[in-house]
C-alpha positions as CSV (number, residue, x, y, z in Angstrom):
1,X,-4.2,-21.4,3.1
2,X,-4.5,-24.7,1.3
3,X,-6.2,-26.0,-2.3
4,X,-7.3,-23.9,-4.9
5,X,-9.2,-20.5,-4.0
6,X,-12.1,-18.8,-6.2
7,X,-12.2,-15.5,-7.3
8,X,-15.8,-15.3,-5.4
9,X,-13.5,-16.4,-2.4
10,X,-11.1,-13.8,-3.2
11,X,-13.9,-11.1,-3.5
12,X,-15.3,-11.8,0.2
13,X,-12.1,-12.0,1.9
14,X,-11.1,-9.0,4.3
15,X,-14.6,-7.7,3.6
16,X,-16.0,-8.2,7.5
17,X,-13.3,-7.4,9.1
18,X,-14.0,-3.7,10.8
19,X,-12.2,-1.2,9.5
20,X,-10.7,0.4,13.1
21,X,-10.1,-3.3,14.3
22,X,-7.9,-4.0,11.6
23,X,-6.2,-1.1,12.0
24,X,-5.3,-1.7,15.4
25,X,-4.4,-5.3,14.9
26,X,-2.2,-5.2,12.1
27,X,1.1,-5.1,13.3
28,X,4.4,-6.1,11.3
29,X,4.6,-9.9,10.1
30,X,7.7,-11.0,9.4
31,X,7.6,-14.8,9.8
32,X,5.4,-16.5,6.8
33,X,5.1,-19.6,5.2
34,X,6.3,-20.4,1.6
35,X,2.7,-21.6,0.3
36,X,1.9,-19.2,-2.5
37,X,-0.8,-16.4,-2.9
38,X,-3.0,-16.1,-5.4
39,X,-2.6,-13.2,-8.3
40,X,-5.9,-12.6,-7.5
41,X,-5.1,-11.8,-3.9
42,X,-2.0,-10.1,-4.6
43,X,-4.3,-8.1,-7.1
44,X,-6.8,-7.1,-4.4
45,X,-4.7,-6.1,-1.5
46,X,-3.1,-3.4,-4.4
47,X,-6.1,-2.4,-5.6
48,X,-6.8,-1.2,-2.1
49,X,-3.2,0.7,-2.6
50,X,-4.6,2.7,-5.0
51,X,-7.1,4.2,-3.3
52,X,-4.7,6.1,-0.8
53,X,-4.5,9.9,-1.7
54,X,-2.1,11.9,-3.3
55,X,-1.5,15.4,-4.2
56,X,-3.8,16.5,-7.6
57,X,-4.9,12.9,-7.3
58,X,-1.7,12.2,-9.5
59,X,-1.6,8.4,-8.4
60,X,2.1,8.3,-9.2
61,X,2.4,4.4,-7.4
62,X,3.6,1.3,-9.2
63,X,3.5,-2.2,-8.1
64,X,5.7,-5.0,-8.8
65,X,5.1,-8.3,-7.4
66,X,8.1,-11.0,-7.7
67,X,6.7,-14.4,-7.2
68,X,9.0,-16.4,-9.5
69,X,11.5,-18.8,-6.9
70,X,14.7,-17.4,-8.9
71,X,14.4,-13.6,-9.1
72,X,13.1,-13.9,-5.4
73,X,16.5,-15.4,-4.4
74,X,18.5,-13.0,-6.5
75,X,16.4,-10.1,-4.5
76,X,17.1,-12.1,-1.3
77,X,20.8,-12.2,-1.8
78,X,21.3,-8.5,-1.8
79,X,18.7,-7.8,0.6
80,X,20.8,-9.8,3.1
81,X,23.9,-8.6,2.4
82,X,22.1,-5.2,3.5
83,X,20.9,-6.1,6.4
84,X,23.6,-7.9,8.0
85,X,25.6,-5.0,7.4
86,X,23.0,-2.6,8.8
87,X,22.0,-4.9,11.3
88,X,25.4,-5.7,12.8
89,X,26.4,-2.9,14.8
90,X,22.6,-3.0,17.1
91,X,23.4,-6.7,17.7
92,X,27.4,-5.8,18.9
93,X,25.4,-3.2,21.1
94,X,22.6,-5.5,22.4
95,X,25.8,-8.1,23.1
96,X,28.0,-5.7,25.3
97,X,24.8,-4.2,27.1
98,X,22.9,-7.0,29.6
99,X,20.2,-3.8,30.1
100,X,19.3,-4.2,26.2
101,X,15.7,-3.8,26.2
102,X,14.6,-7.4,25.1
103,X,11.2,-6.1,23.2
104,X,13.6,-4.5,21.1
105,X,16.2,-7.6,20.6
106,X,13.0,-9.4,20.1
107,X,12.3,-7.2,17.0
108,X,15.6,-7.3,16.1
109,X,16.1,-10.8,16.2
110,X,12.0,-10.9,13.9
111,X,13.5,-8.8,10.8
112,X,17.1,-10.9,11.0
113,X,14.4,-13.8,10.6
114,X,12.9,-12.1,7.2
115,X,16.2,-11.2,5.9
116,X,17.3,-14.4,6.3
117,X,14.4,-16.3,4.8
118,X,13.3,-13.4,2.3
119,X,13.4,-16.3,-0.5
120,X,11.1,-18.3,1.1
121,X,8.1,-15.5,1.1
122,X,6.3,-16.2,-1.6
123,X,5.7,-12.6,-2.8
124,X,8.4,-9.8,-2.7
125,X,5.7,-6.5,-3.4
126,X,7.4,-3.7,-4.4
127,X,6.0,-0.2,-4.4
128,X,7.5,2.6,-7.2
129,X,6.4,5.6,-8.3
130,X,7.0,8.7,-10.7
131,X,9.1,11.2,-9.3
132,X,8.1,15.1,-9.6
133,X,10.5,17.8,-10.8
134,X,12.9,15.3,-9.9
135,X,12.4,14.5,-6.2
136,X,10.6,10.9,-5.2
137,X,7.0,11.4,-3.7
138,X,7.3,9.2,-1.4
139,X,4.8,11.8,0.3
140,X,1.9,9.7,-2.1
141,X,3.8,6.1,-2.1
142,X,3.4,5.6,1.9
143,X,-0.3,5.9,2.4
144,X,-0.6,3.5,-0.2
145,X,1.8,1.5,1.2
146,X,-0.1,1.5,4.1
147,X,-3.3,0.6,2.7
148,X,-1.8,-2.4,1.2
149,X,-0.9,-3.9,4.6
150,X,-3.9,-2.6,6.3
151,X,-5.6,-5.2,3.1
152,X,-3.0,-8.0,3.9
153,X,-4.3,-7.4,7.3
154,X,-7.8,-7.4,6.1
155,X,-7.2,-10.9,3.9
156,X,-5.4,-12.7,6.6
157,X,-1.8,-11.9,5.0
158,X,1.1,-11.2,6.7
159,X,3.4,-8.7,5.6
160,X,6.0,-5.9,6.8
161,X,7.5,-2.8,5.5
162,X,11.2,-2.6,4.7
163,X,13.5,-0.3,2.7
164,X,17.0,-2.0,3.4
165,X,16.9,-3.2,-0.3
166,X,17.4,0.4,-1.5
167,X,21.1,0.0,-0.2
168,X,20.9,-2.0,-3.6
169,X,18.2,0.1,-5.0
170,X,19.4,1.2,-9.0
171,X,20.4,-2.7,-9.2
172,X,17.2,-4.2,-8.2
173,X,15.6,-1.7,-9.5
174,X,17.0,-2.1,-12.8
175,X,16.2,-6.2,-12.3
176,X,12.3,-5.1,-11.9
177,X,12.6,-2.8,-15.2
178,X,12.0,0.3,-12.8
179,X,13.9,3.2,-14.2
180,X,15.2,6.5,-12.8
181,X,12.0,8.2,-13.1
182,X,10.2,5.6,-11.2
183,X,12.7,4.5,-7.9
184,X,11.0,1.7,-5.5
185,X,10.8,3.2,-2.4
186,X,9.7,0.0,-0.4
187,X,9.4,-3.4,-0.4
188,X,6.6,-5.5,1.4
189,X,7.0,-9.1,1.8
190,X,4.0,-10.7,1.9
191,X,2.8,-15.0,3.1
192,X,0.4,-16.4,4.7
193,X,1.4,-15.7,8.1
194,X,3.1,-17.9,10.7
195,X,1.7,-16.1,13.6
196,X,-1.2,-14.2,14.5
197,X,-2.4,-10.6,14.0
198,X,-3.0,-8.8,16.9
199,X,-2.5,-5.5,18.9
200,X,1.1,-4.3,19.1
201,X,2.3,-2.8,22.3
202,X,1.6,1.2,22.1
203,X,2.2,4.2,24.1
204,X,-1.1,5.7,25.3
205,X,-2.5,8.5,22.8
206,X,-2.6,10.8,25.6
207,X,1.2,10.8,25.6
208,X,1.1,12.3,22.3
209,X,-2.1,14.5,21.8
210,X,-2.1,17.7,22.3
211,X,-4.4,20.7,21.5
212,X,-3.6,24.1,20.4
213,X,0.2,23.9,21.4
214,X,2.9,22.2,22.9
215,X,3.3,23.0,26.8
216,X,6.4,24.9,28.0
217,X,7.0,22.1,30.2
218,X,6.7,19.5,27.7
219,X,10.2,18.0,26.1
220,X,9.5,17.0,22.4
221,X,13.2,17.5,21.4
């Protein structure tokens, strides 16, 4: 998106777009473009973040949005050194193997993309929260991680879910002025997409649904 955008702007976007399409549609975007988001968006896709649920409505989340050019390449820098590391032994496997399955190479090959380009996307969205009696909820942090892409989706964002950058975590977390009591337990890059939303490839339902019990018959270990 080019030129300036108005709040009013910012208000209407997402706002059409039905609510089971988008959840269909919104599959993982990990190629985006370095033009910048507006606060104001960044704002309005975490607003709808907060209204996941969580247990005794205790809205532990926190969200902190790196837009500055700087800290995003100090995030990036780690983040890749992560990846590669985690990343490395699938591609050795995918190079031995000519019966790889290419959709999964493909998605390989997509979040080597983002980790090699993290700098470039304009906002690094990080989502923290309190812990209880010690222990992360990340039981509460993931619905409202997922409302935040479902909004992305919604505005005509792209974004993506990753945790690779908790292989760094206390550091970066530390660098965002997150404490112990409040660990990130994601990170969502977000852009104005380089591709297009639309429907991921999906086993049928009626692979997975059941009622009243699992058959005898059926494997699910």
């Amino acid at each position: 998106m080019k030129g300036e955008v108005t709040q009013q702007e910012i208000d209407e976007m997402g706002e059409a777009v039905p609510l089971l399409e988008g959840l269909r549609t919104a599959r993982a975007i990990r190629r985006l473009r370095p033009d910048p988001v507006p606060h104001g968006l960044i704002r309005k896709v975490c607003e709808a973040g907060t209204f996941a649920p969580s247990g005794g409505n205790r809205q532990p989340w926190i969200f902190v949005a790196v837009t500055e050019p700087d800290r995003r390449a100090w995030i990036a820098e780690r983040y890749l050194k992560a990846f590669r590391e985690y990343i490395a032994p699938a591609f050795e496997q995918a190079e031995a193997n000519p019966d790889f399955p290419a959709a999964t190479l493909r998605n390989m090959r997509g979040a080597l993309h983002l980790a090699e380009h993290l700098h470039e996307a304009p906002v690094h969205l990080f989502v923290a929260g309190w812990t209880r009696r010690g222990a992360e909820q990340s039981q509460a942090l993931f619905p409202a991680i997922q409302n935040i892409l479902l909004a992305c989706r919604a505005v005509g964002l792209g974004a993506s879910l990753t945790t690779v950058h908790r292989t760094f975590g206390a550091e970066i977390d530390a660098y965002l002025g997150l404490s112990e009591k409040t660990p990130s337990s994601a990170l969502i890059p977000i852009g104005w997409p380089e591709g297009r939303y639309g429907r991921p490839p999906r086993e049928s339902v009626d692979q997975k649904l059941f009622f009243e019990r699992i058959p005898a018959d059926q494997k699910t270990a």
